[in-house]
N, C-alpha and C positions, 0 to 999 in steps of 0.2 A: 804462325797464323794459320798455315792451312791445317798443322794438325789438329789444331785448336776447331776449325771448323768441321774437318773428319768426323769428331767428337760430339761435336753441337749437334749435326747434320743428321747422325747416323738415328733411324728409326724415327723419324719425324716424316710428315707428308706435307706440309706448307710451312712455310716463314715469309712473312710480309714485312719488310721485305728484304732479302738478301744481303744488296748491297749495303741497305741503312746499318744490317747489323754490322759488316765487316770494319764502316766508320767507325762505329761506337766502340772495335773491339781494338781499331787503331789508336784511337785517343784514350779512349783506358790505359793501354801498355804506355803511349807514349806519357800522358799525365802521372800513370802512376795511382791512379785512383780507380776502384774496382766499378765493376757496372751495379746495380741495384736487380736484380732477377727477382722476380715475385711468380709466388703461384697458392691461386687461393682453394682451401677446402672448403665444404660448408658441413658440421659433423651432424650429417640425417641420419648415420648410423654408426654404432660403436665399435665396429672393427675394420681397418685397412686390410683389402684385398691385394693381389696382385695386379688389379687394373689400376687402383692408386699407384701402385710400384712405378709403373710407366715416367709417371710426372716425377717424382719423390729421386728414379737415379738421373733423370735430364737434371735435377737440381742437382744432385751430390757431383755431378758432372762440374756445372759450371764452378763450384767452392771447391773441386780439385784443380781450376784452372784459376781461381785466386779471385771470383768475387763472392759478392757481400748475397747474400739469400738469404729472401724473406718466406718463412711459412707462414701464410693469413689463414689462421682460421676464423671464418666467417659466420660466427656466433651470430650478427647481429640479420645480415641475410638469413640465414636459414628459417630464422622464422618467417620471413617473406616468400620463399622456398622461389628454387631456381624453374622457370618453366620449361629450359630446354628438351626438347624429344617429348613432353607431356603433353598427351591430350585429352586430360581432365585436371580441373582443381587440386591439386599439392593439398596434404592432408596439414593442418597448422601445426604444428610441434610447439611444447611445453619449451618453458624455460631450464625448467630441470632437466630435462633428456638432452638439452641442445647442451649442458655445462657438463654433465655427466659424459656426453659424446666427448667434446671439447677436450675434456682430463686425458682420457683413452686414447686422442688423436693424438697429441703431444707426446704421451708415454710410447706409443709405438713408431713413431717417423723416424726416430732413432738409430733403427732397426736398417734405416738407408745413408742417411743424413750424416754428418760430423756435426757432434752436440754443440763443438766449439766454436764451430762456423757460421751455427744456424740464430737466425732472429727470430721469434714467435711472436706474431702479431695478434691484435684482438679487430676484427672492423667495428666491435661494438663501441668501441674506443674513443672513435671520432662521431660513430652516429648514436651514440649515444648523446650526444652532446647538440646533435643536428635541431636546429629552429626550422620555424614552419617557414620562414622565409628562406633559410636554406634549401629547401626542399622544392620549393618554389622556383628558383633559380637554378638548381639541376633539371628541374624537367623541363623547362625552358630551352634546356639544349638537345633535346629530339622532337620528334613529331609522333604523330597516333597512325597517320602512310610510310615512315620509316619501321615501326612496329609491327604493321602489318604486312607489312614488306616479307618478314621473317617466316621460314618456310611453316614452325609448326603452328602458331599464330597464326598464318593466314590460311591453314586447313580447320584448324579448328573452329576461325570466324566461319568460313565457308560450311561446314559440318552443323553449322548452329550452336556449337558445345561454348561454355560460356570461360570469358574470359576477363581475370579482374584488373584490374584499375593496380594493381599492386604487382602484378605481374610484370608489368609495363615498365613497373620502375625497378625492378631487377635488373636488367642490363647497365642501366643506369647509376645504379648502387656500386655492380662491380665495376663499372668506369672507373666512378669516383675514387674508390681505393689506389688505383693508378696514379690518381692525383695528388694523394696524401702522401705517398709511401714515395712519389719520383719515381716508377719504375722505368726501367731500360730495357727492359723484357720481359713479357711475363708469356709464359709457359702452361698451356692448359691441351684439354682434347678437342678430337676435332668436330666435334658436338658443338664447344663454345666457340666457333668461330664469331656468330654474331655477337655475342657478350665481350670478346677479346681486341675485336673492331670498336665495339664500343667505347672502350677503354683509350685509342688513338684518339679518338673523336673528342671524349671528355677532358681527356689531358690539352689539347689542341684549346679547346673553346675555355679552357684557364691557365693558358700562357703557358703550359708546360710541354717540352719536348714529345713528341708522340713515340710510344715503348715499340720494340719490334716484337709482334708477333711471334711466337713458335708451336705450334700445333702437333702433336702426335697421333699416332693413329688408336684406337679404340680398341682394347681387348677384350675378343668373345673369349667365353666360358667356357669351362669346360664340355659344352656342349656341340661347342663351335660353330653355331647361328648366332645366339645373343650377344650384347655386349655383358662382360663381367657382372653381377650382381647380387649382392646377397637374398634379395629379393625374391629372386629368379633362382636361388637355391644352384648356381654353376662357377658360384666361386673359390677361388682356394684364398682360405684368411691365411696372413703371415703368422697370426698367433696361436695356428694351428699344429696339434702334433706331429713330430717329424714324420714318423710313417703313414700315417693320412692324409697328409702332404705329398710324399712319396709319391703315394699308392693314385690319388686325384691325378697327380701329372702324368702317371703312365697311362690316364685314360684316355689323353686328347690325341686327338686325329694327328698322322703323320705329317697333314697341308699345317694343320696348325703350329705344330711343333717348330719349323725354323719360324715362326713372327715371334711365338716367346722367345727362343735365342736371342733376336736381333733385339727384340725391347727389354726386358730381364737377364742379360748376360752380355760380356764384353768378348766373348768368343767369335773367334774369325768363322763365319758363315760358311766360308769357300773349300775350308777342308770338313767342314761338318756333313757338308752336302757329300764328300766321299762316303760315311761310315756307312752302315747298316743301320735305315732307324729304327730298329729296338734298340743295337745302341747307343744311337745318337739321343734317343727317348730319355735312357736309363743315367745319362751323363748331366741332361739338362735337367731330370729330376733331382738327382744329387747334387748338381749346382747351385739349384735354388735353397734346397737345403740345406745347405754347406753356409749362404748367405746369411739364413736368417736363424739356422740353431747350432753352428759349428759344424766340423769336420767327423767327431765323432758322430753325432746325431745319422751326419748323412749315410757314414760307412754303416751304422746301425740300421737304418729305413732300407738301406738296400738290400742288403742282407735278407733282411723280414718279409723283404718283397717276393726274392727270389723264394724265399724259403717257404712262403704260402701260398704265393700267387702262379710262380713259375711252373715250381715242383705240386701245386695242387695239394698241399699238406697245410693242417688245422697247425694252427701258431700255440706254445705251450702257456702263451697268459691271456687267456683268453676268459671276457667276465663268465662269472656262474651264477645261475638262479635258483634257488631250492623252491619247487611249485607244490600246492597238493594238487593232487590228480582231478582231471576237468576242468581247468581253466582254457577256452580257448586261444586260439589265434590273436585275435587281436587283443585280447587284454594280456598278453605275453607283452607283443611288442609295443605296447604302452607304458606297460609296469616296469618292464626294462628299460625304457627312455630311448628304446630307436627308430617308435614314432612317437611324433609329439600329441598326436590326438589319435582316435579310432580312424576318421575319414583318411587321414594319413597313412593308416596303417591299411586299410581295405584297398587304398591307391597302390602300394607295396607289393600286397598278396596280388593285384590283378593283371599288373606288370610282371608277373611270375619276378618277382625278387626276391620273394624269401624259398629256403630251400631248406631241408631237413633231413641232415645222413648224406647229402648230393643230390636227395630227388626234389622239383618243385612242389611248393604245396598253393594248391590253388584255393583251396578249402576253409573258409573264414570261422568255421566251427569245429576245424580239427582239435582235438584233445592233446592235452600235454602227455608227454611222453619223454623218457630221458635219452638225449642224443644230443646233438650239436647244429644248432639252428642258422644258418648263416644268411644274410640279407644285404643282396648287392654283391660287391666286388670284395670290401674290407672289412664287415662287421660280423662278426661271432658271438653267440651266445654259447653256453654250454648248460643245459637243463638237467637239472640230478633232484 
């Protein structure tokens, strides 16, 4: 039991509440019948970050300890969109983008999960199915002062920024799931505390046991203010190349580097903090990679690292573009695809990020020239 809890415990910042789980994990063992653990996505976008990773090994956690986990992805919410931390309007998402998400969520969870283990759930499933009188009867179980109760809600009423009638019943939605599925615990971040509460409450007001909370803390980005986001452009996707993967994780701050340990790795914290962190840095990058592309991959990205980044030397595959002469700056790093539009690229050039031969080029109208164009920390062109 307590390594069981060791396990549960470790990188989490709240569980509501403690003792309830330790019942639940006594009567499990002693019945013999696993707990029901849920934790729901909702696919707003097509690729799982390492901030998703967080939730996804707390799961693979509990089905190494022999219960039943549920992945909900929440098809049928996201077109209601979650309003946690938002203070504006959720843009509505298509049906297509949300199934098209959906495919890609399933295909990569994998990637943490035991496929054997794992249940994939739809919420569109049951509310699909939801009468107006059902809906009626769920909202009947909060208030419009318990809603605004909720921190971002109640800046936003206060701000005057508007807020819908749909949003309200977002928490409500993910209660309900709670409901359906029996959870025992459901597992989310610590953003959705009020949605996760909610979840107690709505199980409670339909005769079902109330789940134990467990809450993890929120990974900033590569940035290390934000939380993770693609968004926000500071996230490392898992479906990303090994050495670009690599190369992102040796970027984050020394402070940040032991909370990825502790959330992305089962590594003992207490001899980490002895090494040196570059190479405590260069360890936990290869961890991750070792994770998600194999062993070879990772001894390859380090390698690559060392051998471009460390020693300051141009990598031998590096793409090449054949120009005629006079095309500037920015139609370089467009036609090449390492900015996605010119405003991107003149954001590039004024950050002093692009650089050419090792000097910066601040010059939005500089003339093609052949040499080797480098932009950021990992990307190379090579112009002939």
């Amino acid at each position: 039991m307590q390594e069981a809890l060791k396990t549960i415990t470790r990188g989490t910042v709240e569980i509501i509440d403690l003792k309830h789980l330790e019942k639940k994990l006594e009567k499990s063992r002693a019945k013999g019948v696993p707990l029901v653990v849920k934790a729901g996505f909702d696919p707003t976008a097509p690729d799982i970050h390492l901030g998703h990773v967080v939730l996804l090994r707390k799961m693979r956690q509990f089905q190494d300890l022999g219960h039943r986990v549920l992945f909900l992805i929440g098809d049928f919410t996201a077109q209601v969109g979650d309003p946690t931390g938002r203070n504006e309007l959720r843009k509505k998402m298509t049906r297509e983008d949300i199934e098209l998400n959906a495919k890609t969520y399933s295909e990569q969870v994998f990637k943490v999960l035991d496929p054997k283990k794992t249940e994939v759930v739809y919420n569109s499933h049951w509310f699909g199915k939801f009468s107006a009188q059902d809906l009626m009867e769920l909202t009947a179980r909060s208030t419009v002062a318990q809603m605004l109760a909720r921190a971002d809600f109640k800046k936003r009423f206060e701000d005057g920024r508007e807020i819908s009638l749909l949003e309200f019943i977002y928490p409500l939605l993910q209660g309900y799931d709670s409901v359906v599925l029996k959870a025992d615990v459901e597992l989310g971040g610590a953003d959705q505390k009020f949605n996760l509460l909610m979840g107690r409450q709505i199980q409670e007001a339909y005769g079902v046991e109330p789940q134990v909370v467990i809450m993890t803390p929120l990974l900033e980005g590569l940035d290390g203010v934000n939380k993770m986001s693609k968004s926000l452009g500071n996230y490392v996707g898992i479906n990303e190349p090994p050495r670009d993967m690599f190369g992102k994780l040796m970027s984050i701050s020394d402070e940040l580097m032991m909370k990825y340990f502790e959330l992305l790795t089962d590594q003992d914290l207490g001899s980490l903090r002895q090494k040196h962190p570059k190479e405590a840095k260069m360890e936990l990058a290869g961890s991750i990679v070792h994770q998600f592309h194999g062993p070879d991959a990772a001894r390859d990205a380090c390698e690559h690292f060392n051998s471009v980044f460390a020693r300051k030397q141009v990598p031998d595959d590096i793409a090449t573009l054949a120009l005629e002469p006079g095309m500037d700056l920015i139609g370089i790093l467009v036609l090449a695809g390492i900015a996605p539009s010119k405003n991107e690229a003149r954001r590039l050039i004024k950050q002093n990020a692009v650089t050419f031969e090792g000097s910066a080029v601040a010059d939005e109208s500089w003339s093609v020239q052949r040499g080797v164009l480098k932009v950021g920390k990992r990307r190379f062109l090579k112009i002939v």
